[in-house]
C-alpha positions in Angstrom: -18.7 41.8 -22.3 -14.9 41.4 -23.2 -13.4 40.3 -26.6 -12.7 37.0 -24.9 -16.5 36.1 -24.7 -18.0 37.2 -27.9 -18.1 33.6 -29.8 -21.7 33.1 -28.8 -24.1 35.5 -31.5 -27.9 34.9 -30.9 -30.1 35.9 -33.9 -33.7 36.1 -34.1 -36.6 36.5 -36.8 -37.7 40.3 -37.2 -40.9 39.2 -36.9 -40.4 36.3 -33.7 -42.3 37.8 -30.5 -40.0 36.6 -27.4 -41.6 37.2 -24.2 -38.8 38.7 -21.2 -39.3 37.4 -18.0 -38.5 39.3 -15.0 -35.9 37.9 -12.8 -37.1 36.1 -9.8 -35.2 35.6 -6.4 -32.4 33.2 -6.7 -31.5 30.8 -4.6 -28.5 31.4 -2.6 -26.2 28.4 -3.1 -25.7 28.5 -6.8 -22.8 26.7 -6.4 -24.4 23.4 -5.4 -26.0 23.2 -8.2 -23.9 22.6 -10.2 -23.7 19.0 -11.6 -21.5 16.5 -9.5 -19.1 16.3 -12.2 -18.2 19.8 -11.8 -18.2 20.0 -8.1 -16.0 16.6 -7.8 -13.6 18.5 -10.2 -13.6 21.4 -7.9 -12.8 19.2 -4.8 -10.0 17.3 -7.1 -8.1 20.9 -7.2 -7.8 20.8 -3.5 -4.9 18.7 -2.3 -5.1 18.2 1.2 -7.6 15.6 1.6 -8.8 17.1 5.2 -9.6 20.3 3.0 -11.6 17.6 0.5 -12.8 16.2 3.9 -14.5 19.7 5.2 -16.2 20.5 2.4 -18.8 17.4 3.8 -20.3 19.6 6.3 -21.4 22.5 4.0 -25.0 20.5 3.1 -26.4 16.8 2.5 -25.4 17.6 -1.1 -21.5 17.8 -0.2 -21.6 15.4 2.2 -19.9 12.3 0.4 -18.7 14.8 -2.5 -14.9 14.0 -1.1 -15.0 10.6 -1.5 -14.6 11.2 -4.8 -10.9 10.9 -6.0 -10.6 12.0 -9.7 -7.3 13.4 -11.0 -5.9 14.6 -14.5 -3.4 17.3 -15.0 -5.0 20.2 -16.8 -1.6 21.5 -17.8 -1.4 18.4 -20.4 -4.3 20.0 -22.2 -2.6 23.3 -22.8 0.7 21.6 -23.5 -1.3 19.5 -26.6 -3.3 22.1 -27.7 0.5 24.3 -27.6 1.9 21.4 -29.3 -1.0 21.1 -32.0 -0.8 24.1 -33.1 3.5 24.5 -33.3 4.1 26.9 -30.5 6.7 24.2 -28.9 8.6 21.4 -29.9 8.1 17.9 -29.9 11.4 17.3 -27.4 10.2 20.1 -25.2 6.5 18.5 -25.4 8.5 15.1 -24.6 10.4 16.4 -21.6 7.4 18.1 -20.0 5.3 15.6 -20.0 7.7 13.3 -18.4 8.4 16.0 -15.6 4.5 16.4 -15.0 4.6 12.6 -14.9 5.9 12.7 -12.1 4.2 14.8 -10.1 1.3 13.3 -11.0 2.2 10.4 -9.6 3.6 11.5 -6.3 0.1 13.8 -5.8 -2.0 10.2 -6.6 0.1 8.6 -4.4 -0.3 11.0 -1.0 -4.0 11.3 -1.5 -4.7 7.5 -1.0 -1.8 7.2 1.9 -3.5 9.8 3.6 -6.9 7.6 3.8 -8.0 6.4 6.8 -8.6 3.0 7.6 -12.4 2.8 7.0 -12.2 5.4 3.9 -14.9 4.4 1.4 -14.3 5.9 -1.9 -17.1 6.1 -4.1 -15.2 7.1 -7.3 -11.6 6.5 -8.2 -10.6 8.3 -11.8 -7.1 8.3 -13.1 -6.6 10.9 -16.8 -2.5 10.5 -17.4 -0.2 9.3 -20.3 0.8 6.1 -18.3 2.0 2.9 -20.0 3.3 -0.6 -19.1 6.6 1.2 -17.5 4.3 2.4 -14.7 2.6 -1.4 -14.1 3.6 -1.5 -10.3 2.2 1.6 -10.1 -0.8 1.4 -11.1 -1.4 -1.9 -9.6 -1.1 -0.6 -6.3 -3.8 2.5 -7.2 -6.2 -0.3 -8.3 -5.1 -2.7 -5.2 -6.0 0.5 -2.8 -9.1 2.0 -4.6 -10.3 -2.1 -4.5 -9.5 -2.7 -0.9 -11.3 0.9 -0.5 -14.7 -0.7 -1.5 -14.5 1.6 -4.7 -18.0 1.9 -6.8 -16.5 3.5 -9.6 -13.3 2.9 -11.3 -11.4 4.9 -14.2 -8.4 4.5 -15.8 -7.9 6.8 -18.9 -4.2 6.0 -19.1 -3.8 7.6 -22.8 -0.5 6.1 -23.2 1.7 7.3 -25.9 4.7 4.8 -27.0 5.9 1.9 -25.5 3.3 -0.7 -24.4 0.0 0.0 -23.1 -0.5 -1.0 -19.2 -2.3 -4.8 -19.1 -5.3 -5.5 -16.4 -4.7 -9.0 -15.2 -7.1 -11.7 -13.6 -4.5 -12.0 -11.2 -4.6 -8.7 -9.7 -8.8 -8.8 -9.2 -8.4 -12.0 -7.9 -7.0 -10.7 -4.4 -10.1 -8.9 -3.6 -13.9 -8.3 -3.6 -15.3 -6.7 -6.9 -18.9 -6.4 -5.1 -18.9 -2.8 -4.7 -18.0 -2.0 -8.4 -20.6 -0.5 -10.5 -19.3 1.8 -13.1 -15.7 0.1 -14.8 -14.2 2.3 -17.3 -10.9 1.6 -19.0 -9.0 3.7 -22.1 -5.9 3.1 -23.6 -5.8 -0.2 -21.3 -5.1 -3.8 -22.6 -7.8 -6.2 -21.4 -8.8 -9.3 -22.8 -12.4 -10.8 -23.0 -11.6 -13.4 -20.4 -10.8 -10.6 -18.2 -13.7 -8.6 -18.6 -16.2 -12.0 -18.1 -14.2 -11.8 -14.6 -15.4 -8.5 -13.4 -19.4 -9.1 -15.1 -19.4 -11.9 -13.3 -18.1 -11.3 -10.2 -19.7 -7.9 -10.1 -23.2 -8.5 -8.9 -23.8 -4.7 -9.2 -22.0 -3.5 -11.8 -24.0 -0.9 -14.0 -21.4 0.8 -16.3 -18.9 -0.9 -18.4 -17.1 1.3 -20.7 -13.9 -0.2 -23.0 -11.6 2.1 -25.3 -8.8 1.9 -27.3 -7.6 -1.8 -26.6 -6.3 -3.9 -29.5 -6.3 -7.3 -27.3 -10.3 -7.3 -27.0 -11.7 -9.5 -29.3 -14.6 -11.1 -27.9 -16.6 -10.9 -24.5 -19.0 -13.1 -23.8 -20.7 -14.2 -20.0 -23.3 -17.1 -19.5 -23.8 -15.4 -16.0 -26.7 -12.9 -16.5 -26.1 -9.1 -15.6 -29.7 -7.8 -14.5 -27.7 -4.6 -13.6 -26.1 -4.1 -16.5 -27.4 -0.6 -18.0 -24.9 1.2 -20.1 -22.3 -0.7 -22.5 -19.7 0.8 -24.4 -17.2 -0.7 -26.8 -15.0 2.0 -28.5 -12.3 1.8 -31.0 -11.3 -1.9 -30.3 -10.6 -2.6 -33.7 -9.8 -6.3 -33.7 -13.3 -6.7 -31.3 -15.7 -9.2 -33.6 -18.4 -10.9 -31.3 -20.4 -10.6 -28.0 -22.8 -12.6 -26.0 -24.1 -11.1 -22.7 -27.6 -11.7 -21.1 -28.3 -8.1 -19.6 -32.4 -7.6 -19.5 -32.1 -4.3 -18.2 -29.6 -3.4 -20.4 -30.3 0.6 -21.5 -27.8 1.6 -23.7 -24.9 -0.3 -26.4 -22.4 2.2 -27.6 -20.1 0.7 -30.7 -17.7 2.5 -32.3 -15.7 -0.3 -34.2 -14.4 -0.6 -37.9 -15.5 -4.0 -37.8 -18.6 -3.8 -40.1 -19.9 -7.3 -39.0 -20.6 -7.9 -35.2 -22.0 -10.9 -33.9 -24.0 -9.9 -31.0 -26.6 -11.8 -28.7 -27.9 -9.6 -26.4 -30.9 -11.7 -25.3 -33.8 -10.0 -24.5 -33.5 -6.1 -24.2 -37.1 -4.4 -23.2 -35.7 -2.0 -21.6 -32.9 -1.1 -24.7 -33.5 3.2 -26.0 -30.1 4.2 -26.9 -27.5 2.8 -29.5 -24.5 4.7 -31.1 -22.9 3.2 -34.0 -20.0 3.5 -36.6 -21.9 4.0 -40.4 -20.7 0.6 -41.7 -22.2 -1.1 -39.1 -25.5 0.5 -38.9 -25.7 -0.7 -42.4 -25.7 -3.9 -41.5 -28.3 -3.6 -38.7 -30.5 -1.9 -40.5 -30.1 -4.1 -43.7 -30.4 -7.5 -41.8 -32.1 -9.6 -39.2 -29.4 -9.6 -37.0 -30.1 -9.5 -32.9 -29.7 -6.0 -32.6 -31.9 -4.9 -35.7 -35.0 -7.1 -33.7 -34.8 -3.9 -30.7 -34.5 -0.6 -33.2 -38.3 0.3 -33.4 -38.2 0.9 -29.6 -35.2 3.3 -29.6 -35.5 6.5 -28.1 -32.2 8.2 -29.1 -30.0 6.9 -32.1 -26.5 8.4 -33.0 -24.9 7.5 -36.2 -21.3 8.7 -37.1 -19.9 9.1 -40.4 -21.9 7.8 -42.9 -19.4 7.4 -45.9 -20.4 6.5 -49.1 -23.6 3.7 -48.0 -26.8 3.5 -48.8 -29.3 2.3 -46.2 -31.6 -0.1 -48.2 -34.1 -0.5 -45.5 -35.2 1.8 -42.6 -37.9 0.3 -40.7 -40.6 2.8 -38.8 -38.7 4.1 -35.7 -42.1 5.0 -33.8 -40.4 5.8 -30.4 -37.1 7.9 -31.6 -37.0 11.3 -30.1 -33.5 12.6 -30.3 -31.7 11.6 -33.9 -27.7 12.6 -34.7 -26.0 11.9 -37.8 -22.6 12.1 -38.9 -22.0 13.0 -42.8 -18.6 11.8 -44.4 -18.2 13.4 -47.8 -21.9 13.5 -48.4 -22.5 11.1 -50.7 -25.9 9.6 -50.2 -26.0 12.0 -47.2 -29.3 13.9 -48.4 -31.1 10.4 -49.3 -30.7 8.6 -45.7 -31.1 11.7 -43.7 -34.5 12.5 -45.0 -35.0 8.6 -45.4 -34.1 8.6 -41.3 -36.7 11.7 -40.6 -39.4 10.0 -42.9 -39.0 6.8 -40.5 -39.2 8.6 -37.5 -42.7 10.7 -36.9 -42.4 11.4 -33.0 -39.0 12.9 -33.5 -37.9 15.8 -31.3 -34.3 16.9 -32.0 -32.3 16.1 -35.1 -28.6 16.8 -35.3 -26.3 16.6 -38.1 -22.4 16.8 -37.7 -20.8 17.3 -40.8 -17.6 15.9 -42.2 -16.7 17.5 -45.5 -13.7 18.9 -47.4 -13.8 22.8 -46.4 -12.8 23.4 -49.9 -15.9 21.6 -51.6 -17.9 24.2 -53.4 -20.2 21.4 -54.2 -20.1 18.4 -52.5 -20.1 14.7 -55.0 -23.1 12.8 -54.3 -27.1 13.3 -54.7 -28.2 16.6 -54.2 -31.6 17.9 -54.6 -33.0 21.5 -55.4 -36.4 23.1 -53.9 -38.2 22.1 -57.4 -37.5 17.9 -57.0 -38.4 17.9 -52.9 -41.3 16.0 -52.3 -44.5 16.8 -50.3 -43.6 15.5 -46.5 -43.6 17.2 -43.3 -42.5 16.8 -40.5 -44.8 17.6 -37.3 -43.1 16.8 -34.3 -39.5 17.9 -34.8 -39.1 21.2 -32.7 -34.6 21.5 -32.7 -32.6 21.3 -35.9 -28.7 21.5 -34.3 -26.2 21.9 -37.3 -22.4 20.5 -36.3 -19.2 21.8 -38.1 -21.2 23.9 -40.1 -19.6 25.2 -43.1 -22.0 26.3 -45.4 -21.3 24.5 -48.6 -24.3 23.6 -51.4 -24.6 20.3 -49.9 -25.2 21.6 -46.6 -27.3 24.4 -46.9 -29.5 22.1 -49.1 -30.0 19.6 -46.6 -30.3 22.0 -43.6 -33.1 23.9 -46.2 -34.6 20.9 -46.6 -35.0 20.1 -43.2 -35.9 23.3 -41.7 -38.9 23.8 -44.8 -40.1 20.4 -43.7 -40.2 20.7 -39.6 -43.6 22.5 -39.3 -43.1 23.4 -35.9 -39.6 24.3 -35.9 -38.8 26.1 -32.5 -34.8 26.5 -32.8 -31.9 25.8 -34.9 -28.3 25.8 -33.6 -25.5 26.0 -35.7 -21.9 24.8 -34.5 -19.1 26.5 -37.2 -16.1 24.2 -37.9 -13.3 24.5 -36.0 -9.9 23.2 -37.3 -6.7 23.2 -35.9 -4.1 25.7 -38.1 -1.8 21.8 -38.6 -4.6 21.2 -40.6 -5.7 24.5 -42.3 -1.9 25.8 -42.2 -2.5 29.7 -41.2 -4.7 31.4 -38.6 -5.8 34.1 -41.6 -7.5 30.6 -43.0 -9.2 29.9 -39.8 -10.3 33.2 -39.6 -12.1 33.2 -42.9 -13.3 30.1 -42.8 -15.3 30.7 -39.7 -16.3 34.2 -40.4 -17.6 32.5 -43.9 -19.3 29.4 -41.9 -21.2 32.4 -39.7 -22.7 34.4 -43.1 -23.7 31.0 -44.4 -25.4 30.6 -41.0 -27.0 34.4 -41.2 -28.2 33.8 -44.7 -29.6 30.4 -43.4 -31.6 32.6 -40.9 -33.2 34.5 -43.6 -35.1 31.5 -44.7 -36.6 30.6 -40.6 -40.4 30.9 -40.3 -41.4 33.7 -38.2 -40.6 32.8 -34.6 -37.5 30.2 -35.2 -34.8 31.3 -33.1 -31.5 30.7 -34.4 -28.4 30.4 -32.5 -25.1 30.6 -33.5 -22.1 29.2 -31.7 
């Protein structure tokens, strides 16, 4: 195995018996197997659409595979990460970008000319730096993908100065939203009146998904969406209330500084998933709000950076299987995380992403040593998974803590931070600080019940 391949170290108890299994016959089209994700990424690589067009006759599972039209430059990662990390300069970053522009563009452009007439395209997906200098533009990608009978639309525009690109009643209003399932906008201004046009006119819509828009503020539909499955609202800071009547509704995503939301859902039975900013999830879980009414039947929960709060009241979370916190600065972490577990019996997977100074020897905040843990165990939780693992007292307390109290621990998987050398100034630091974040790990291995597998990553 080459140098290049070596991040990945797999250590297990002395004492663990792992059984080998011999290798069976495999199929013989691994590569369909892969998720459509990938395979729609591999098709986006090919340029010719008749190429795109072939691949539809290798299997059922390829055979409407072309019809989906996603396209990001790649190069634009490895220009950021080059950028990031001072290898070029920010007028060379500037001028490439602008020449890759461009050609991005003009490749978007011939792939829908070269449509026929009846083209359907099932997904239309758009990851560039475009803003409001580029409206004509990508009004006629939405015009085409629309008149297209397009079921899922993405534009992750990403726009960096000037004004961001504006979605406009006026535009939808020239054709037929019925196809549309799956809406997904970043980095695009849309207003609440807006988006009640597309729920309601959108008989079948599924998916909507809202990021980085400062003109959002509320959205609200007296239509009701019995399609409606999967809602997000991220980082639409100036967003404050929402009132939709979705009965099937699966998932709510919200990731908002707001700390006050004032949400009607109506009634949710089929509601398992909710993902939430920590000042908010305060607020659900410390008042009566409509929200707070659906938490005990939850399946997964995801909290992100709990700074500094205190949650007062956790009430018995009797369905949760998969739990993820995020910890800012620790303080108060150790309380609600084991308050969280305590609240949750049936719980399968717990993960913890950590957020604290790399410096801290000992994080501020309530700490707890073997001698003050009380008598609780856990007996369902089977995967601890450890996120930006360091290794300071605070974390290797809470992380002993857990793994003492899961009684039938089966794995732990550690993630070691990663920072970028802006932030930790020298690749000698970075170096350290992850060879220090794996012995922390190692000697965190030493404490595993015969059995536990641990993973390192």
């Amino acid at each position: 195995m080459g140098k290049d391949r070596t991040k990945l170290i797999k250590i297990v108890h002395p004492n663990s018996k792992i059984k080998l299994q011999k290798r069976t016959n495999l199929p013989q089209d691994r590569l369909s197997e892969l998720p459509d994700e990938i395979l729609v990424c591999i098709l986006s690589s090919l340029s010719n659409l008749k190429e795109r067009q072939r691949t539809s006759v290798l299997s059922k599972r390829w055979r409407y595979l072309f019809r989906n039209l996603v396209f990001n430059n790649s190069i634009l990662v490895t220009l950021q990460k080059k950028y990031d990390f001072g290898e070029i300069t920010k007028d060379r970053y500037i001028m490439t970008v602008s020449s890759e522009r461009s050609k991005f563009i003009s490749r978007v452009n011939r792939a829908l000319l070269k449509l026929n007439p009846d083209d359907i395209i099932d997904q239309f997906k758009v990851e560039f730096c475009l803003n409001a200098t580029y409206t004509s533009v990508i009004d006629n990608w939405i015009s085409h993908s629309l008149r297209k009978k397009v079921k899922k639309l993405s534009l992750h525009l990403g726009a960096v100065g000037g004004t961001k690109y504006t979605l406009t009643t006026q535009l939808l209003q020239s054709y037929s939203l019925k196809s549309l399932t799956d809406l997904s906008l970043a980095s695009v201004d849309v207003t609440g009146e807006v988006l009640e046009y597309v729920l309601s006119n959108c008989p079948f819509i599924e998916s909507l998904h809202v990021q980085y828009t400062w003109s959002l503020k509320n959205l609200k539909t007296s239509a009701p969406l019995p399609k409606l499955k999967h809602l997000e609202i991220l980082y639409c800071n100036y967003f404050q209330q929402i009132e939709i009547h979705a009965i099937n509704l699966v998932s709510f995503k919200y990731l908002v500084k707001m700390t006050i939301l004032k949400a009607v859902l109506g009634d949710v039975p089929n509601f398992v998933s909710l993902s939430v900013l920590g000042g908010y999830a305060r607020y659900l879980f410390d008042s009566d709000c409509s929200i707070s009414r659906s938490l005990s039947q939850l399946e997964t929960l995801d909290i992100s950076f709990i700074s500094g709060i205190r949650f007062k009241r956790i009430p018995e979370l009797r369905n949760l299987r998969q739990l993820k916190l995020g910890i800012y600065h620790f303080t108060n972490g150790f309380f609600n995380c084991t308050s969280f577990l305590k609240a949750s019996p049936m719980l399968h997977t717990f993960g913890l992403k950590f957020e604290i100074d790399v410096e801290t020897k000992k994080a501020q905040g309530d700490t707890y040593t073997q001698d003050t843990w009380d008598t609780y165990t856990h007996q369902c939780l089977k995967v601890v998974e450890l996120i930006d693992f360091v290794g300071c007292f605070a974390e290797m307390q809470l992380a002993l803590y857990v793994i003492n109290k899961a009684t039938s621990l089966e794995r732990i998987i550690i993630h070691t931070k990663k920072l970028s050398l802006r932030r930790i100034f020298s690749e000698c630091a970075q170096k350290n600080l992850t060879a220090t974040a794996i012995n922390n790990a190692k000697e965190l291995g030493t404490r595993l019940a015969p059995g536990v597998e641990l993973v390192i990553l």
